[in-house]
N, C-alpha and C positions, 0 to 999 in steps of 0.2 A: 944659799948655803945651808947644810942639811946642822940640824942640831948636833952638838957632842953628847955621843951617848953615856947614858947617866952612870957612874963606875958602881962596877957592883962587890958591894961585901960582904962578907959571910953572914954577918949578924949587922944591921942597921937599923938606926929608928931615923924618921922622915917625919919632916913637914908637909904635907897635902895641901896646898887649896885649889881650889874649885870655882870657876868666876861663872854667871849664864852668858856673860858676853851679851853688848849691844842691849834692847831695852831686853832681852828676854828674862825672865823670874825664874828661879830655881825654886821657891818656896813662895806659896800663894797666899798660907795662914799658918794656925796653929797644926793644925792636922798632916800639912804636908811635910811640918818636922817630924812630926810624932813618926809619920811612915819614914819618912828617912831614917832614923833614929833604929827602927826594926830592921831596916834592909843593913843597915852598917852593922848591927847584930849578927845576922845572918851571914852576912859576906866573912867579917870574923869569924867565924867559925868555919866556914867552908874554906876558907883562902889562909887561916893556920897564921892568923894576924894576931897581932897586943894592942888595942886603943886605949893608949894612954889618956887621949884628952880633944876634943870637938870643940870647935866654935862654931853655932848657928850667927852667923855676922850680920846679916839682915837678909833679905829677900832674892837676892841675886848672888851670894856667894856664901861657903863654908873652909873649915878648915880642918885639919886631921892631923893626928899627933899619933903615928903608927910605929911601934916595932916589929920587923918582919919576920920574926921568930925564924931564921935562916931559910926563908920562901924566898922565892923569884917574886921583888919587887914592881917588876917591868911589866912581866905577864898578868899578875893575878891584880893592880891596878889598873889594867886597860880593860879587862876583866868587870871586876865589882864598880868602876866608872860607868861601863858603860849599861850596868842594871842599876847601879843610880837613878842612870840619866833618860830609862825608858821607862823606870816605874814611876819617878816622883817627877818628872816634868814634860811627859807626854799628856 
């Protein structure tokens, strides 16, 4: 059975996390937050985001406290996930 897709509003703020699943690392040291840290900057700004508030949790997962400043939630998170997920854990 397929997910219910996620209802969208005009203006929302979202909780994000982020797991690497299985043994995989999402973050290997300090440095690999520090570039996460810049790429979440970046994606901000290009994708017209408000980050309220991050958790680095530990080594395999994080957390995001976004407002979507009236973006498309859907698109521009599958988006900046997935340059996350090729610059800090490739």
């Amino acid at each position: 059975m397929a997910r219910k897709a996620r209802e969208k509003n005009l203006f929302g703020t979202y909780l994000i996390k982020q797991y690497g699943g299985g043994c995989r690392q999402l973050f290997m040291d300090d440095t690999d937050r520090e570039k996460f840290i810049k790429i979440v900057t970046k994606a901000k700004a290009k994708f017209n985001f408000r980050l309220y508030a991050y958790c680095l949790e530990d080594a395999d997962s994080y957390e995001l406290i976004i407002y979507d400043n009236g973006s498309d939630i859907s698109k521009n998170h599958e988006k900046y996930q997935y340059i996350i997920w090729n610059v800090c854990c490739m």
